[in-house]
C-alpha positions, 0 to 999 in steps of 0.5 A, a space after each residue: 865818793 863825796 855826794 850831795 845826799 838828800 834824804 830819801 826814806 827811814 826804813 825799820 829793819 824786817 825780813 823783806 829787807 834783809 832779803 830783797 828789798 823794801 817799797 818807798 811811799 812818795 807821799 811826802 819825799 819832796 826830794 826823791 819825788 822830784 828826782 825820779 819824775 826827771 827819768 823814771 816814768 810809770 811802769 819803768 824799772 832802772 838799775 841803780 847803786 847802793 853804798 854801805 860803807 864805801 862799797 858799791 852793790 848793785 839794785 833794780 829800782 821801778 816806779 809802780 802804781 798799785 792805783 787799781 788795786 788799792 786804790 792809790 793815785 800816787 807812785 810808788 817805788 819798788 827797790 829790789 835786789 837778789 836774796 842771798 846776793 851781795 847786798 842782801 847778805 851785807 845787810 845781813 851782816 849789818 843787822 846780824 841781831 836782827 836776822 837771828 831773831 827773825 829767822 828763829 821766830 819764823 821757824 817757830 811760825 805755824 805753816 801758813 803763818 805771814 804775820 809780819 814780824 817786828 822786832 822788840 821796842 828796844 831792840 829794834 834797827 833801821 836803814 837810812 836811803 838817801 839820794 845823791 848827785 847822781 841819778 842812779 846812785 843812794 846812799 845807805 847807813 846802817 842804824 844798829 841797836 848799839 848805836 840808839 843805846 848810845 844815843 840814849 846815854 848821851 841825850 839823857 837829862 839834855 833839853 829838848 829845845 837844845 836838841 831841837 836847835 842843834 838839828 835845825 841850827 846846829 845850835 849846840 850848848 856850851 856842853 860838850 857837843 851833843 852829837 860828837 861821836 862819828 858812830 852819832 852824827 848818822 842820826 842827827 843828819 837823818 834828823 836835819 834832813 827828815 826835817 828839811 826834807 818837810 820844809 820843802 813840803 810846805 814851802 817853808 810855811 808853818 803848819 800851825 798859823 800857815 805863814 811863811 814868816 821869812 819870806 819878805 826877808 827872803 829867808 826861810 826860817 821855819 823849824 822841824 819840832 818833834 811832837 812827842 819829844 825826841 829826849 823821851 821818843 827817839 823818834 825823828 820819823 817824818 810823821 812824828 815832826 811839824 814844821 812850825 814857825 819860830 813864834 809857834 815853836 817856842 809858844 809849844 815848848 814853853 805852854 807844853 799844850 797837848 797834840 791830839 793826833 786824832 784831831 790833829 789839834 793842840 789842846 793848851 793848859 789855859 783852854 786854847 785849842 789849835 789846829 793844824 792849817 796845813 797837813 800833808 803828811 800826818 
């Protein structure tokens, strides 16, 4: 099935998931938000399908509020499926690393212990979720450890700001292309649509300076930048990307200042302090 997909959530692989299921923060799925406020109300719960790999498994999804409990005015979206159920046991078997480190730390758990486990730095997996045309149906990609592995080799020596350009542009040296593998292109879309999905939150404005710089062209030029560079972190999560106009972007990269996470400042080698305008998400 060919599908328009949007991305939706990036979900670090744990015990829940491999299980029954896993919760999606609305906070800053622009996407997502705007498409469940079309047929899902508070309280309501839908059957919905997921694709792996070409085949359908089927799932509950119910939009929750915890507002009373913990305090939250935001929804929040509960996907739920039967452990040891058709999708469940795909996952399983996806992830077949995973699983057994968990379950062998479990069983080592003292009774009573539910500290969450998470896996090591480098060993660790992900599912993508990703919205489609259809209202009831999401896309899932498996990201497994080997495919990270890859990635690292490929990327190794590249420029962040060739990187950077490719997942906003899909700007690509005169190098070989940077994301050529098919096991690859999994992660760079995830990138272009975290990214995207970003830009809609702040309305194409920069983060930095708050300025739509295109919008009396009628174009939307801002670009995703990764804080802590990508080349080094591998991390394209949402709460590691700024949206930044192309004069900011290009100042960053070249100044290399440093970001206060904190503050949410950037601190410039010549003195220059710069903080953030606009916030949503960090």
């Amino acid at each position: 099935m060919e599908t328009e997909e949007n991305y939706v959530y990036k979900k670090e692989v744990d015990w829940s998931l491999l299980n029954e299921g896993l919760t999606l923060p609305l906070n800053n799925q622009v996407v997502f938000g705007r498409n469940m406020g079309q047929f899902l109300s508070r309280g309501e719960s839908k059957s919905i399908t997921m694709i792996l790999d070409g085949r359908s498994y089927q799932a509950k999804i119910t939009n929750v509020n915890f507002a009373e409990r913990h305090n939250r005015k935001k929804d929040t979206l509960q996907i739920r499926y039967s452990p040891n159920g058709e999708l469940s046991n795909a996952l399983k078997t996806y992830f077949i690393n995973s699983f057994k480190y968990i379950s062998d730390k479990r069983k080592l758990r003292e009774k009573g212990d539910r500290t969450m486990i998470r896996l090591p730095e480098d060993c660790k997996e992900y599912i993508a979720i990703y919205t489609t045309e259809y209202q009831d149906t999401y896309l899932l990609e498996a990201i497994v450890a080997e495919d990270i592995s890859i990635l690292k080799e490929i990327i190794k020596n590249k420029q962040e700001r060739v990187l950077e350009a490719n997942f906003n542009y899909d700007v690509i040296d005169g190098e070989p292309a940077i994301f050529e593998t098919e096991r690859l292109v999994k992660i760079r879309k995830l990138n272009r649509k975290i990214g995207d999905n970003l830009k809609l939150l702040y309305d194409y404005r920069c983060q930095i300076c708050g300025t739509d710089v295109g919008k009396k062209y009628d174009s939307n030029v801002v670009e995703a930048h990764h804080i802590d560079y990508f080349i080094h972190s591998l991390n394209n999560d949402s709460d590691n990307q700024l949206i930044t106009c192309p004069n900011h972007h290009s100042i960053i990269h070249n100044a290399n200042p440093m970001f206060d996470r904190r503050r949410r400042i950037y601190l410039y080698p010549n003195g220059i302090q710069e903080g953030l305008v606009l916030n949503h998400h960090i």
